[in-house]
C-alpha positions, 0 to 999 in steps of 0.5 A: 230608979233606972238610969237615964242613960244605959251602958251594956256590951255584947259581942264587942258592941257596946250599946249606949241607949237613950232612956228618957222615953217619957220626955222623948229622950229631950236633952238636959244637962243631966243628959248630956252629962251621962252621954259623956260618961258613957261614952268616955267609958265605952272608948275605954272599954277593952271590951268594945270595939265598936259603938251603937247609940240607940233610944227606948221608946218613940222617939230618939230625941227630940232636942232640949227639954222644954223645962230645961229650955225656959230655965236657959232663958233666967241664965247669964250670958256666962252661965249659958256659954258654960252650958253651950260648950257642954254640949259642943264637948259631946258633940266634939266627943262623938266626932273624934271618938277613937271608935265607930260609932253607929246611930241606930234611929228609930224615932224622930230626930229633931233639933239637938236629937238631930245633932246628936245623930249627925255626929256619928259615923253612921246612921241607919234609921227607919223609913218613919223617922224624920229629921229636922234642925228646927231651932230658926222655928222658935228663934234659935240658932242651930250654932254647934251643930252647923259646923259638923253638918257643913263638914258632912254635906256641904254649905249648900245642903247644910243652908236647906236643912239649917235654915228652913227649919224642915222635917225631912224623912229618913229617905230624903235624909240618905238622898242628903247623905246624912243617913247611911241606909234606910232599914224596915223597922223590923229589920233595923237592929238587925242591920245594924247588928251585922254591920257593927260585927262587919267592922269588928271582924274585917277591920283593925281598932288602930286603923279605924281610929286613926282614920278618924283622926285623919278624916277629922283633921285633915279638913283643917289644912291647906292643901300643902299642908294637908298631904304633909300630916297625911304622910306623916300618919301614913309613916307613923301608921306602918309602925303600928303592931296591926300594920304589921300583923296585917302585912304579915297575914297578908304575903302569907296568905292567911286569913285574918280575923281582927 
């Protein structure tokens, strides 16, 4: 039986692929598990340098299964907390990855498919894909994910989409600066594609991953503080082999490929 989640790696790009399609690619405990352990394995990968999340099928996730949903209901407080901080450990994962990570959406996003989208670097999605946190629909809290979407596109963006419940399409989406770039459907994988090489080529992996420390971390200063740690990764950054290299290419010259 095919996997449900599947791994592969061309051209330094490594493809993790939802592979639910019958059940839109929902969420379970399963699911969220295997997403884990492939993207542990993709960020150590010596082969892979950038990271596209993409799904089989209509739809890219439509958030928690439904059967996984009434199993929830039979859960002790315990038990469900274990589960919610399963998926914030996803979510967090994603976020703090050493590496780029692409959302590549060509089907609906809704609720926690919508989550798993927003955690990435970047989206690109076609123009029929919608998005939606829907969870204040059904009685539910959008909880974990809030606290990435605020830090992405503020509290005054973040109340509409988290507290309406709405479906947005892929172009309101970009408006929102959620989505990176709308793409025709038969254009999508391409653009990722090159866009994915773009960072591969034009880009160092130390510099890339530090960055992403830096953006993930800074937030969480004061302002004083927040200039200190970013002086401090500034120091600790020239001491990189890349930096080196780079400086070197660069008073030289020389054309650098990465």
């Amino acid at each position: 039986m095919e996997s449900k989640v599947l791994y592969k790696v061309n051209n330094r790009i490594g493809y993790i692929t939802l592979n639910r399609p019958e059940k839109r690619n929902a969420l379970n405990e399963e699911m969220v598990q295997l997403l884990r352990d492939a993207f542990t394995r993709a960020e150590n990968d010596k082969a892979v340098k950038v990271i596209v999340l993409r799904a089989n099928g209509d739809a890219f996730c439509a958030g928690a299964d439904l059967a996984y949903l009434q199993q929830l209901q039979k859960n002790s407080f315990e038990e469900n907390l274990a589960d919610s901080r399963n998926l914030m450990q996803l979510f967090k994962q994603i976020y703090t990855l050493k590496k780029v990570v692409i959302a590549q959406v060509e089907g609906h996003a809704i609720a926690g498919g919508g989550g798993l989208a927003a955690v990435c670097d970047f989206i690109y999605a076609v123009s029929e894909a919608k998005f939606g946190f829907t969870e204040v629909k059904i009685g539910f809290i959008p909880a974990i994910i809030s606290v990435f979407i605020i830090r992405k596109i503020g509290e005054a963006l973040a109340k509409k989409l988290l507290l309406t419940g709405s479906l947005f399409d892929a172009g309101t989406m970009e408006k929102y600066f959620l989505v990176n770039q709308v793409v025709d459907k038969k254009n999508i994988e391409k653009a990722v594609n090159d866009f994915a090489i773009k960072l591969c080529v034009t880009t160092s992996e130390q510099s890339l991953a530090n960055t992403k420390q830096l953006i993930a971390n800074v937030q969480n200063y004061s302002f004083q503080d927040a200039l200190e740690y970013a002086a401090k990764l500034n120091a600790q950054g020239r001491e990189n082999t890349d930096c080196k290299r780079g400086i070197e290419s660069f008073l030289n010259k020389e054309k650098l490929s990465w």
